[in-house]
C-alpha positions in Angstrom: 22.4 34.1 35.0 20.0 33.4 37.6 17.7 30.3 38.2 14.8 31.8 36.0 17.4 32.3 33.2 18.4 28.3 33.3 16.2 27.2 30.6 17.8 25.9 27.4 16.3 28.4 25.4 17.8 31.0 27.4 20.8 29.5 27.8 21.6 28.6 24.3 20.6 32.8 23.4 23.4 33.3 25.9 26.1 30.7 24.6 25.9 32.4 20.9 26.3 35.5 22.5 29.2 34.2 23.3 28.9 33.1 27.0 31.2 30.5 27.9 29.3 29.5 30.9 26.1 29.2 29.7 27.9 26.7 27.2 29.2 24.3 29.6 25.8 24.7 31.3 24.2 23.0 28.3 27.1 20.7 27.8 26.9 19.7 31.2 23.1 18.9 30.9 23.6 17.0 27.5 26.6 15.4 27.1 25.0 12.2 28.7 22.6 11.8 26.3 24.8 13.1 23.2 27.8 10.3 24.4 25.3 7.6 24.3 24.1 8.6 20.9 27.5 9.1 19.8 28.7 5.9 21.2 25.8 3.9 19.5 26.6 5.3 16.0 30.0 4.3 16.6 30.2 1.0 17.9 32.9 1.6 20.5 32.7 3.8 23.7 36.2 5.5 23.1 35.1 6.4 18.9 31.8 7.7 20.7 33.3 9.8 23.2 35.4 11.4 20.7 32.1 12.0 18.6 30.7 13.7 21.5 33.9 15.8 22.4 34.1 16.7 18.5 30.0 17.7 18.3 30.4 19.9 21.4 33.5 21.6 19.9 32.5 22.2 16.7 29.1 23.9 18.5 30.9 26.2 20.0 33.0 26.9 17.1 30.3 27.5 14.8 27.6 28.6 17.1 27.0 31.6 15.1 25.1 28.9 12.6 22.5 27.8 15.0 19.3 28.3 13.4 16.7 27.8 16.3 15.4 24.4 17.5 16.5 22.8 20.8 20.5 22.7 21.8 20.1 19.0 22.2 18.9 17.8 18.3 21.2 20.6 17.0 24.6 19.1 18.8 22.8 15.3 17.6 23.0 16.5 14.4 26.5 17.8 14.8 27.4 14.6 16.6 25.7 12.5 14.0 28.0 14.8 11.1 31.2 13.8 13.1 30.3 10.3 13.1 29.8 10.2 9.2 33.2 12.1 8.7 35.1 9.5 11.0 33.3 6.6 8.9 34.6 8.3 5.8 38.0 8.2 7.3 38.6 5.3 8.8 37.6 1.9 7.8 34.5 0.4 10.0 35.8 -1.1 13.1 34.0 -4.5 15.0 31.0 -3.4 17.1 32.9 -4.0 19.8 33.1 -2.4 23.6 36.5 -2.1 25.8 35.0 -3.8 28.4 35.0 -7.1 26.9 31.9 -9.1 26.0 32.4 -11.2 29.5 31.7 -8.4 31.4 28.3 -7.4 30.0 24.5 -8.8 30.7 23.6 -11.3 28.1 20.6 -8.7 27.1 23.1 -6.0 26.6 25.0 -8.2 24.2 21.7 -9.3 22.5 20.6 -5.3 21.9 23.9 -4.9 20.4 23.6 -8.1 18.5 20.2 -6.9 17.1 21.1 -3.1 16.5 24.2 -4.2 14.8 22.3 -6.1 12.5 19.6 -2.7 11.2 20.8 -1.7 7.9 23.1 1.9 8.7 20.1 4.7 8.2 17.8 2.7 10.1 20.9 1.7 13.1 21.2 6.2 12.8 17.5 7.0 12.7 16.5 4.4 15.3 19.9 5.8 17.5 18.8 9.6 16.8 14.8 9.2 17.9 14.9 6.3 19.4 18.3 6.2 21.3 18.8 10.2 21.7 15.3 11.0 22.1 15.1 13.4 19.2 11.6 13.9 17.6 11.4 12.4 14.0 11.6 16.3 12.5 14.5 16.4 14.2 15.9 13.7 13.4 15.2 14.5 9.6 17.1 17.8 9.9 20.2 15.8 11.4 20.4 13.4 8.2 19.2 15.7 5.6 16.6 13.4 5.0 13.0 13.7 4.3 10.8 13.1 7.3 8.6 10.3 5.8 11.8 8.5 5.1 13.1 8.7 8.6 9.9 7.7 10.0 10.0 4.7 7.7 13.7 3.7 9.0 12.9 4.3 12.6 9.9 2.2 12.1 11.6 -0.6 10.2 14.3 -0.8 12.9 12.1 -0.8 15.7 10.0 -3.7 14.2 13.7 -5.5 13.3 15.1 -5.2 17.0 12.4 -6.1 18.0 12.0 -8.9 16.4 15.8 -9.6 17.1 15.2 -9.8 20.8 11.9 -11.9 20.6 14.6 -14.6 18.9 16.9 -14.2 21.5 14.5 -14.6 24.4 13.4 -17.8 22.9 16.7 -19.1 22.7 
């Protein structure tokens, strides 16, 4: 595939051809932003990485059901999926990181205070548009939502962190 041929549109037509490359092209140029959405739904940076691993898996596996859109929102949604069936499974852990709340800035800790805090759709909406950077259509499609809803949680949760942090800062 040559440089002209890099784009994601092009790339994804490729991977459900069943290129292999062209998939762990797209991988390589997501996975960042699909582990940090992952790992934000989760809680925990190992749960999220196994999210992410899962989404990208179960893409390629079922690649066949891509219905148009961009790669990126359509592996959120698969990544936001996985994270509801490991909820299902396994009771809620502490929003906790391996790294040990010593280790990390005191505005770090506050964010995850705050974001811990949003009632679960907003925490997943505000993650999905917010964190992930997936439009609010988008992020409709990935919670089989309706749009007005999500905008409503996104917009609630933004307001709440916000909020959150302004407390903390005064503090």
């Amino acid at each position: 595939m040559g440089r002209a041929d890099n784009s994601d549109v092009n790339l994804t037509a490729a991977a459900l051809a069943g290129d292999s490359a062209a998939f762990e092209t797209l991988v390589r140029r997501h996975q960042a932003g699909v582990r940090a959405l992952a790992r934000r739904l989760a809680g925990t940076a190992s749960d999220g990485d196994d999210i992410a691993q899962a989404a990208f898996l179960t893409a390629w596996r079922r690649r066949s059901t891509w219905r148009g859109g961009s790669f990126r929102g359509w592996v959120c949604a698969i990544a936001y999926r996985e994270f509801l069936h490991l909820r299902r499974a396994v009771a809620p852990a502490e929003l906790t990181d391996e790294t040990g709340a010593e280790d990390q800035p005191a505005e770090r800790l506050d964010l995850r205070r705050a974001f811990a805090a949003l009632e679960e759709n907003e925490r997943a909406a505000v993650a999905l548009c917010l964190g992930a950077g997936l439009s609010h259509s988008e992020a409709a499609l990935a919670m089989n939502q309706p749009l007005g809803t999500v905008k409503s949680w996104v917009t609630r949760g933004r307001v709440k962190l916000q909020s959150a942090l302004a407390a903390y800062a005064k503090a």
